[in-house]
C-alpha positions as CSV (number, residue, x, y, z in Angstrom):
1,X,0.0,0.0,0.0
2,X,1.5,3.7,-1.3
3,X,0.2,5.4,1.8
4,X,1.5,2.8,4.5
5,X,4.1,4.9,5.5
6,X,2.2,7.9,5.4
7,X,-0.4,6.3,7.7
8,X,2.2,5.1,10.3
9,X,3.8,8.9,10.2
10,X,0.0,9.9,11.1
11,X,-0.4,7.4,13.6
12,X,2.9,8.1,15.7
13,X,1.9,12.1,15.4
14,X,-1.4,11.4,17.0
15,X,-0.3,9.1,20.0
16,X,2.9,11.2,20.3
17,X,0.6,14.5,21.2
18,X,-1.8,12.3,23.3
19,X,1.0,11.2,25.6
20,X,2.5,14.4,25.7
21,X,-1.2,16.1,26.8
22,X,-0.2,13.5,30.4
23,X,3.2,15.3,30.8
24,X,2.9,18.7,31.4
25,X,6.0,18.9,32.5
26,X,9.3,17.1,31.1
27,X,13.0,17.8,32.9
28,X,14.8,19.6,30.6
29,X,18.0,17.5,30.8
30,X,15.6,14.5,29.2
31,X,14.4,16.8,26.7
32,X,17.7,17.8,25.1
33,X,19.5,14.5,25.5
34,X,16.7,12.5,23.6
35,X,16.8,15.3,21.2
36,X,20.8,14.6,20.6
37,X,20.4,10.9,20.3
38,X,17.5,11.9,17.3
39,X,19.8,14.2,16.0
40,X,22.9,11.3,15.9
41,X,20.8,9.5,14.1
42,X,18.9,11.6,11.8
43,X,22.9,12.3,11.1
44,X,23.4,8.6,10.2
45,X,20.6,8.1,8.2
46,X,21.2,11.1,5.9
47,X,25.1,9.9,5.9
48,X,23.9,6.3,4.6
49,X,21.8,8.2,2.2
50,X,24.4,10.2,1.0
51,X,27.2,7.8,0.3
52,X,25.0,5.9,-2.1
53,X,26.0,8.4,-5.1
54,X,27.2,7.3,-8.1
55,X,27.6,10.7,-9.4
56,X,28.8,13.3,-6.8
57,X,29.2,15.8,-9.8
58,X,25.3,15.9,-10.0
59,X,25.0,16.1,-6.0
60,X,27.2,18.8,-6.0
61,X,25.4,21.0,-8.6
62,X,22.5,20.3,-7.7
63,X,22.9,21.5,-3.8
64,X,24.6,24.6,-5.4
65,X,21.6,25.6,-8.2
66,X,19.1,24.5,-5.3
67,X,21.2,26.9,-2.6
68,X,21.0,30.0,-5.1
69,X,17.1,29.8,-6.1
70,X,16.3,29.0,-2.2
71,X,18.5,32.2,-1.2
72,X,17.1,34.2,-4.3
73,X,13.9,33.4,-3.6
74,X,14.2,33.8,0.4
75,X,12.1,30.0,0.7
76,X,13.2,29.8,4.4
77,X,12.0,33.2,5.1
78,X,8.8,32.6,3.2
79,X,8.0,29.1,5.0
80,X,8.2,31.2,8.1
81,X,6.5,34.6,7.1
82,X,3.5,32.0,5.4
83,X,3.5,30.2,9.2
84,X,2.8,33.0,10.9
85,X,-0.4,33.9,8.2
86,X,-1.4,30.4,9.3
87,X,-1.2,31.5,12.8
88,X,-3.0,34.8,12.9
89,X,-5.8,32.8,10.6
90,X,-6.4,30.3,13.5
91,X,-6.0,32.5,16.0
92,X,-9.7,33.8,16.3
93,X,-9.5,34.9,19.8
94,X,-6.9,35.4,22.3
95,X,-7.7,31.8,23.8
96,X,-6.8,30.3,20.4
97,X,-3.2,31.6,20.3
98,X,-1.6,28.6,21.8
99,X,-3.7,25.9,19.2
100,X,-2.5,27.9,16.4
101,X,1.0,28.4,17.9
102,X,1.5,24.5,18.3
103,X,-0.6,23.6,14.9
104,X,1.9,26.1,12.7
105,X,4.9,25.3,14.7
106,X,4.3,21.4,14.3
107,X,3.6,21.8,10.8
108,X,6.7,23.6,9.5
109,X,8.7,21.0,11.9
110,X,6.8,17.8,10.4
111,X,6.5,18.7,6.8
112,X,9.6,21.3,5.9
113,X,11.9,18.9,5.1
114,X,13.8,16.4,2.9
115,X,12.8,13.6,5.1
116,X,9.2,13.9,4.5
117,X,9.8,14.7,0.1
118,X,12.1,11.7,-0.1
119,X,10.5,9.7,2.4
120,X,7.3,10.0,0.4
121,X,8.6,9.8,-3.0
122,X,10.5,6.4,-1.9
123,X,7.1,5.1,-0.5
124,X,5.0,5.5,-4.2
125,X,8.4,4.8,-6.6
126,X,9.7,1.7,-4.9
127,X,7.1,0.8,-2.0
128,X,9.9,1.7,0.8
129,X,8.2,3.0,3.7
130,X,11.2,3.2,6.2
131,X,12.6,6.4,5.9
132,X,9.0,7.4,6.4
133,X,8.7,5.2,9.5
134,X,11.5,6.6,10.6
135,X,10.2,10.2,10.5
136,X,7.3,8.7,12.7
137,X,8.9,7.4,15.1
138,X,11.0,11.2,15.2
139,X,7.4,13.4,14.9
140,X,6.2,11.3,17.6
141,X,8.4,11.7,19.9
142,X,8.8,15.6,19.0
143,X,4.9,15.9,18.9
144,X,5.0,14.8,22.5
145,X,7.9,17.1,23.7
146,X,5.5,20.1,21.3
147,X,2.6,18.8,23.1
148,X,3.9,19.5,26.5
149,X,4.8,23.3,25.6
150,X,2.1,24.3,23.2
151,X,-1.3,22.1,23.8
152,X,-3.2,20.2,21.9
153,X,-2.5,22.4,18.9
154,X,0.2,19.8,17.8
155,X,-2.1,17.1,17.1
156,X,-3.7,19.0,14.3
157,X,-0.6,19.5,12.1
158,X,-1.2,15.3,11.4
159,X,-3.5,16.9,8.8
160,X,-1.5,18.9,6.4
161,X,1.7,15.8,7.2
162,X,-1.2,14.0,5.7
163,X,-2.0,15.8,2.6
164,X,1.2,17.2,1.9
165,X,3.1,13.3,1.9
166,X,0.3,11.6,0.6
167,X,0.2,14.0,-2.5
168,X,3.9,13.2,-2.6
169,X,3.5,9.9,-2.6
170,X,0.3,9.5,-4.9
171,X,1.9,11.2,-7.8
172,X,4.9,9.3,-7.3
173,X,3.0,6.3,-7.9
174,X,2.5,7.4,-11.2
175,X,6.1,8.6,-12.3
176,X,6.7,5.9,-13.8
177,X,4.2,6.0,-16.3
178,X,6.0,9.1,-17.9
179,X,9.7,8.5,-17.1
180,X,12.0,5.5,-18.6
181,X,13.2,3.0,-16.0
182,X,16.6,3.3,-16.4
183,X,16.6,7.0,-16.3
184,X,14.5,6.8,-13.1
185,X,17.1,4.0,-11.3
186,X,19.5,6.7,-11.7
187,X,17.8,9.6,-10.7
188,X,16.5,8.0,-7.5
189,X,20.6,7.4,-6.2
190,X,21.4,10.9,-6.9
191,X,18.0,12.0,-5.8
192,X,18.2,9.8,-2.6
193,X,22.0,11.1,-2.0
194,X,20.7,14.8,-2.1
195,X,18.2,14.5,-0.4
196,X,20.4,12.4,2.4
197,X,22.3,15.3,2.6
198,X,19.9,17.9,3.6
199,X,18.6,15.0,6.0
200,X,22.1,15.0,7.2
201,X,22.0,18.7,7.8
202,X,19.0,18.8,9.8
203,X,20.6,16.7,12.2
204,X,23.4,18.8,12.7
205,X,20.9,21.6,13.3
206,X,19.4,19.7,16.1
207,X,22.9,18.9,17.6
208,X,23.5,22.4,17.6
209,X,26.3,22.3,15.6
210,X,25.5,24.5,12.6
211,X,22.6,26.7,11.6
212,X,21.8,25.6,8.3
213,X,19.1,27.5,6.7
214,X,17.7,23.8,5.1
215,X,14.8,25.7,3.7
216,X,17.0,27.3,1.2
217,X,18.5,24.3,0.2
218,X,15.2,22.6,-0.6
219,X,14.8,23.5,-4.1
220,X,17.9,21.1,-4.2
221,X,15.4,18.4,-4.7
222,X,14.1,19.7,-7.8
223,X,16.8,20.9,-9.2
224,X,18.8,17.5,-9.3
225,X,16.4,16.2,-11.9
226,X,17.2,18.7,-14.3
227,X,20.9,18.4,-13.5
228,X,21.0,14.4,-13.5
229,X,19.0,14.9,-17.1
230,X,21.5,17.1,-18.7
231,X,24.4,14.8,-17.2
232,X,23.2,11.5,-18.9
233,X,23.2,13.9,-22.2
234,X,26.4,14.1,-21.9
């Protein structure tokens, strides 16, 4: 099923904010050493991810055309700026400011990001759900740290994790249809060691070690299919 991972991502989203609605109040010495061992890992994961290129020509252009539209177009600054619209939509009254506080909050957390583009375009090309397990396992246990802070707000952002990976994955599905196989085997490598990348870079963020502006360097993703294209011309 194209959406199992999706589903799972969902579930551990939900439960994750329903446990965290019991804890009101987590040291913060647990907090930020389960957030380091995420961040090893998410560190890993994008490293295994990474080292599968076959091209690292293509990697590198592409992160470098992907860093120059993301800076041109300010992407980071208008994932924020479009967050806090969200925010001041929700927020109806002054009682609603936390909802919409831990809805847009969770939202940019859950969804900006490679895991959740490669994660679902893995689930609907080659029927891999574990990167987007993964990610589930990581919202959860973020949604409950979230939930503690910011209220049941959290639990709401399952619904645009929802339509936003499941569109992903859907027309993913279909890619297939329109692209040759063997193009596609090598686009997914490169595609997957990008992607790995920027996955590697958002657990350096959490570690604390760099600040990495990853939404600028999301149009990476898009950009390495044009740059893989005009490689295999050549």
């Amino acid at each position: 099923m194209a959406l199992f991972g999706t589903i799972v991502n969902l579930a551990f989203i939900i439960i994750g904010s329903i446990i965290g609605l019991f804890f009101t109040k987590i040291p913060e010495r647990f907090k930020e050493t389960v957030m380091n061992g995420i961040g090893l890992a998410i560190v890993l994961i994008g490293l295994q991810m990474a080292l599968q290129t076959e091209q690292i020509i293509v990697v590198l252009l592409s992160l470098l055309s992907g860093a120059i539209i993301g800076e041109g177009l300010k992407v980071e600054e208008g994932l924020n700026r479009f967050g806090k619209w969200i925010g001041y939509r929700f927020a109806a009254n002054e009682n609603d400011t936390s909802i919409s506080q831990g809805f847009v909050t969770a939202s940019l957390i859950f969804c900006v990001g490679a895991m959740a583009i490669i994660g679902a375009l893995d689930s609907g090309i080659r029927g891999d759900h574990g990167i987007l397990i993964t990610k589930g396992i990581i919202d959860g246990f973020t949604a409950l740290v979230l939930t503690t802070t910011l209220g049941i707000g959290v639990i709401l952002s399952a619904i645009p994790v929802v339509l936003y990976q499941g569109s992903i994955t859907l027309l993913a599905t279909q890619i297939d249809k329109w692209v040759p196989t063997a193009f596609l085997d090598g686009l997914i490598v490169e595609l997957t060691a990008v992607g790995g990348l920027l996955i590697l870079a958002i657990g350096l963020n959490l570690l604390n070690i760099t600040k990495i502006r990853i939404g600028n360097l999301l149009p990476s993703i898009l950009t390495v299919v044009i740059v893989y294209y005009v490689f295999t011309l050549f």
